[in-house]
N, C-alpha and C positions, 0 to 999 in steps of 0.2 A: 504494500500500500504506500502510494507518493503521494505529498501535495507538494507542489515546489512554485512560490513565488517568489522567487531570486529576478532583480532584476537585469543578472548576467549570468548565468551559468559556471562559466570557469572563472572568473574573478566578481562573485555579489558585492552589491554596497547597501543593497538596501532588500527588503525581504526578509521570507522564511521558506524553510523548506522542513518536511517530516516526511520520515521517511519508518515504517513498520515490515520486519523482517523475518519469517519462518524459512525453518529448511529440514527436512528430515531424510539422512542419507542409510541404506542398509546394504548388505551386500553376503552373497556367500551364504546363504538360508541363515541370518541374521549373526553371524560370526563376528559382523561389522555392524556397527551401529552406534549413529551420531546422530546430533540432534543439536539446533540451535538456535536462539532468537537474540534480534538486533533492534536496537531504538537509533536512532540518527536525525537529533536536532540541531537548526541550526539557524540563528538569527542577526538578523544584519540590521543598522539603523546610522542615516544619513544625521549625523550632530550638527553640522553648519556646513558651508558651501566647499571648503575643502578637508573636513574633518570626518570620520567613519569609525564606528565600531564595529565588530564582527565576534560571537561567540558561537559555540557549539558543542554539544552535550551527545555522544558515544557509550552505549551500556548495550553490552551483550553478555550472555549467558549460554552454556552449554550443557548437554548431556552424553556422555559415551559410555562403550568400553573400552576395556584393556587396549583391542586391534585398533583401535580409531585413534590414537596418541597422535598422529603424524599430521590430526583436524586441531592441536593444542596452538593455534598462530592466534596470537592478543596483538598486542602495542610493535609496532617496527613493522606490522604485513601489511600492501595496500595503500589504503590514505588513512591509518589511524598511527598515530606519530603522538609526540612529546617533542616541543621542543627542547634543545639540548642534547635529545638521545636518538639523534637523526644515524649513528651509527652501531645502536642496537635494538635486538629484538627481545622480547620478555612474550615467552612461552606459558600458557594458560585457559586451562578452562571459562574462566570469566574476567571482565574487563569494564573499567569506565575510564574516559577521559573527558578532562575538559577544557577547550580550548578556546584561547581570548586573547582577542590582537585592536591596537588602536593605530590605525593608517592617517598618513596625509597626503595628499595631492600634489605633489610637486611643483610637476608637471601637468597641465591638462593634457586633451586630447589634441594632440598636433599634426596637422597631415602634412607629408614632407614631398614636393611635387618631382619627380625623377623625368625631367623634362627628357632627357638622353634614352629613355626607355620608350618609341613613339608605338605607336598598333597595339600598346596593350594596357589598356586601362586598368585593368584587375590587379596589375603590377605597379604601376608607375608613379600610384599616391598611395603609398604606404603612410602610417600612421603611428603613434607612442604614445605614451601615456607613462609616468613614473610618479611611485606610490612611495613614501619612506612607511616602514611597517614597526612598534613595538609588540613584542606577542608574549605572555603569559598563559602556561599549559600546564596542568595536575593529570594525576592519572593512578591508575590501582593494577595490580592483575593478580588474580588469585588462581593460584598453581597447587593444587591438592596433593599431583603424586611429587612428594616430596623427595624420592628416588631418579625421580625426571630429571628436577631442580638442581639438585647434588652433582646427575653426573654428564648435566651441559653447564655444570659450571655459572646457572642465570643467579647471578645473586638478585638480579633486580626483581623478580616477583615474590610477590607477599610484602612489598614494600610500598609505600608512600612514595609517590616521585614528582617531580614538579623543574621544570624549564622555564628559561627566559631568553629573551634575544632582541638582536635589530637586524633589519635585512631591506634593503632596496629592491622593490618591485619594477618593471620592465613590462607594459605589455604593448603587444605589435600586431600588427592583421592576420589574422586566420587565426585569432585566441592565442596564439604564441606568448607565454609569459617566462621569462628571465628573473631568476632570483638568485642574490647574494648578500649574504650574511651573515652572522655570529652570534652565536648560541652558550650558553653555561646552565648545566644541569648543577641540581644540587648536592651533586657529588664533589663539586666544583671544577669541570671537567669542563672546560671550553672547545669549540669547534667553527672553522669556516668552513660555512654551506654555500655550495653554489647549485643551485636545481634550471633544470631547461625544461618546461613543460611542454607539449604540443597534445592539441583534444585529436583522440581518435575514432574515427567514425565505423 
């Protein structure tokens, strides 16, 4: 089940979107068997003319057995991240995160005319747009087989975890978004993030 009024898809400023998630996986006259549900909120709100907040709230839950271990992806699989911890993963049965960023405008949207590129308009006015981003993110993941946890070594599940960071947004025609930026988890682990996004159809 979706409602999504974002009023941009790959980068919202304004809007909400919900999103409700079942999935029940079996296999092998029930040898396998997984089972899981997803909440995926997320809300956006225009402050003043170049000012924006953006939060969103992530909680899932699962059910398996033994055979099903290799369904245990929480926090680091996908687009459910922490900032800070952009270079790991924390394995578990259930999860929440919550994520909260305050953007500026930079730059508005500016169309850059490539006079030298003639026959092809689709090309020749490309466009930008640059965002400066603060982003504050908590997060939980509860890892039961405590045998799992031990011998990959995740110390991070069953823990409290919580990132911060700055990062410059980039975006450009065809939803192409550029990002670069720096992160500290409260481990006090710092990182530069550079991500290159493209929507795939």
């Amino acid at each position: 089940f979706v409602k999504d009024y974002r009023d941009y898809i790959y980068y919202p400023t304004e809007g909400y979107y919900l999103e409700l998630n079942t999935n029940l996986e079996e296999s092998n006259k029930f040898k396998f068997i997984y089972y899981n549900a997803k909440i995926d909120l997320q809300y956006y709100k225009k402050l003043s003319n170049r000012w924006f907040f953006g939060s969103s709230l992530k909680i899932a839950t699962s059910f398996k057995n033994n055979k099903a271990y290799i369904k245990d992806n929480a926090i680091g699989y996908g687009n459910i991240n922490i900032t800070g911890y952009e270079l790991y993963v924390m394995d578990g049965q259930h999860y929440i995160t919550f994520n909260n960023h305050i953007k500026f405008n930079i730059l508005p949207k500016k169309i850059v005319h490539l006079n030298f590129i003639k026959g092809w308009r689709r090309f020749n006015k490309p466009f930008f747009s640059i965002y400066a981003k603060f982003l504050y993110d908590v997060g939980y993941v509860i890892q039961k087989e405590k045998s799992l946890a031990k011998l990959n070594n995740n110390t991070y599940s069953n823990k409290f975890l919580f990132g911060y960071g700055v990062s410059l947004d980039i975006l450009t025609y065809y939803d192409i978004i550029l990002n670069y930026g720096y992160s500290i988890n409260n481990k006090g682990k710092g990182n530069f993030v550079f991500g290159f996004r493209v929507p795939i159809s």
